[in-house]
N, C-alpha and C positions, 0 to 999 in steps of 0.2 A: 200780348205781353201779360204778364202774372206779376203780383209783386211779390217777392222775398219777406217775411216776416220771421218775426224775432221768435224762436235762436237759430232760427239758420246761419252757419259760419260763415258764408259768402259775405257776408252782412257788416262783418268782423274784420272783412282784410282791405289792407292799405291799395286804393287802382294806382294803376300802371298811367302816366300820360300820355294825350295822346298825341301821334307825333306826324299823321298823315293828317290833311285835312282835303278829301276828296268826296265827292258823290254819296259813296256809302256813307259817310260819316255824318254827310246831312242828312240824308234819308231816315238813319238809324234818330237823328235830334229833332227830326219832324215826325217821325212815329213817336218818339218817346214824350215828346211837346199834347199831342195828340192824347196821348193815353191819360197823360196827367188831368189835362181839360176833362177828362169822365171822368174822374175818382171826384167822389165829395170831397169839395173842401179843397180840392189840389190847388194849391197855390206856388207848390214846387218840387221838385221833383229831381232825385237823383242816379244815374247810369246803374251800379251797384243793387239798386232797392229793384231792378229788373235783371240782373243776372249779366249785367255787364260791365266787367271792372276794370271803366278807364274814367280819369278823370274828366266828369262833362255833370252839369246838372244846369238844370232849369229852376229860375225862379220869378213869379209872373203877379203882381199883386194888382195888375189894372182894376177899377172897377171894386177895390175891396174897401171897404168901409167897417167901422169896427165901434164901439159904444151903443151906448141906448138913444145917439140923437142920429146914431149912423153917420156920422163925420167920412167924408173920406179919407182915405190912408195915402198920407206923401209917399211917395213911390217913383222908378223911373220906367215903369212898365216890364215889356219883357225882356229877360236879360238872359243871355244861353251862355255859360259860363263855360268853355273848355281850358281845362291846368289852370283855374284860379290859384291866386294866391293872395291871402291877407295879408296886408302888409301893419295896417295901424289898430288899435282899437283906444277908441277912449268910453268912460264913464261906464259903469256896471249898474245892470237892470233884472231884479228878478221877475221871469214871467212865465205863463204856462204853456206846455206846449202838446202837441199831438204828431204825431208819426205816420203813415200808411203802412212801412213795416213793425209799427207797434200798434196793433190795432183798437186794442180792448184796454188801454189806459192813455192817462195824459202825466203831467210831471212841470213841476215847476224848475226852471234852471236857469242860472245869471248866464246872461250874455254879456258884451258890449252895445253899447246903445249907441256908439258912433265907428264907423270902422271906414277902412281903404282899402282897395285891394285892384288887382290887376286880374285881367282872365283874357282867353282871345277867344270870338266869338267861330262860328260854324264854318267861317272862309278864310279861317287864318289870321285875321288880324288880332294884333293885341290892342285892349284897351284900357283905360285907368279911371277908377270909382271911387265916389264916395257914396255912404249909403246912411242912413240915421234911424232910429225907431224900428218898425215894425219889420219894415225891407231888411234891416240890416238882422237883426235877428233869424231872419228865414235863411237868409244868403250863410249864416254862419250855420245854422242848422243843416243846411243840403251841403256846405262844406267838409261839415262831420262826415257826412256820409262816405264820401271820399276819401276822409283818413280810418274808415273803420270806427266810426264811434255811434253809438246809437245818444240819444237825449237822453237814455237810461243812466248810460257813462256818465253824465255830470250832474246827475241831481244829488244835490247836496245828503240826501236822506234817500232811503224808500221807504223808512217806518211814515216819515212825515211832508214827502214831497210827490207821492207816486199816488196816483190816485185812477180808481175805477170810471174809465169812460161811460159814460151815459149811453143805453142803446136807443138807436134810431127806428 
């Protein structure tokens, strides 16, 4: 797998849902699971940002911890999201963010800091979430992806919110 980075068009269009849930489809969400586990920092991951545009994205925060005392990050673990859909948001939060298809910068943008939403996991079923904080954040970020939006889309600014990634 390769990721798609910005401006590639593919990046831009709205997936298709998905509407079989067989074999390939897991295969395809345990390679894609896989791939993300290698990239620094993957803590989530979208169909799209690999060159497959249906709705399906991974978002996995196990194990992540965030500040200077390293607190752990409330979380529900891993969560394979196929045809999400948000349904509530409450309370707005500006915070910053990073991309795998936006490599070389980060960007501040209001999310919701408490959201709902429904998705059916890899075997068909549907299930129903609630998410808060930092989870909920990602989940609405790897959602973008799915409608065609990059984090670029909603920064309030790029004179004043887009800013040059630090290299590694």
């Amino acid at each position: 797998m390769e990721i798609l980075t910005y401006p590639n068009q593919q990046l831009k269009q709205n997936c298709e849902p998905v509407e079989q849930f067989d074999e390939s489809l897991r295969q395809f969400v345990s390679e894609l699971e896989a791939f993300m586990r290698s990239q620094p920092g993957g803590i989530g991951i979208a169909a799209p940002q690999v060159g497959q545009m249906q709705r399906i994205c991974i978002v996995d925060l196990t194990g992540m911890t965030r500040g200077k005392k390293k607190k752990p990050v409330p979380n529900q673990g891993r969560l394979i999201l196929i045809n999400p859909e948000i349904t509530e948001w409450e309370g707005f939060e500006l915070g910053r963010e990073g991309c795998m298809s936006v490599p070389d910068y980060t960007g501040n943008v209001i999310r919701a800091t408490q959201i709902a939403f429904s998705a059916t996991d890899e075997w068909g079923e549907r299930h129903e979430y609630e998410s808060e904080g930092f989870e909920a954040r990602a989940i609405q970020h790897e959602v973008d992806h799915l409608e065609g939006l990059l984090f670029l889309d909603r920064l309030v600014s790029r004179r004043t919110d887009l800013f040059q990634r630090k290299q590694r």
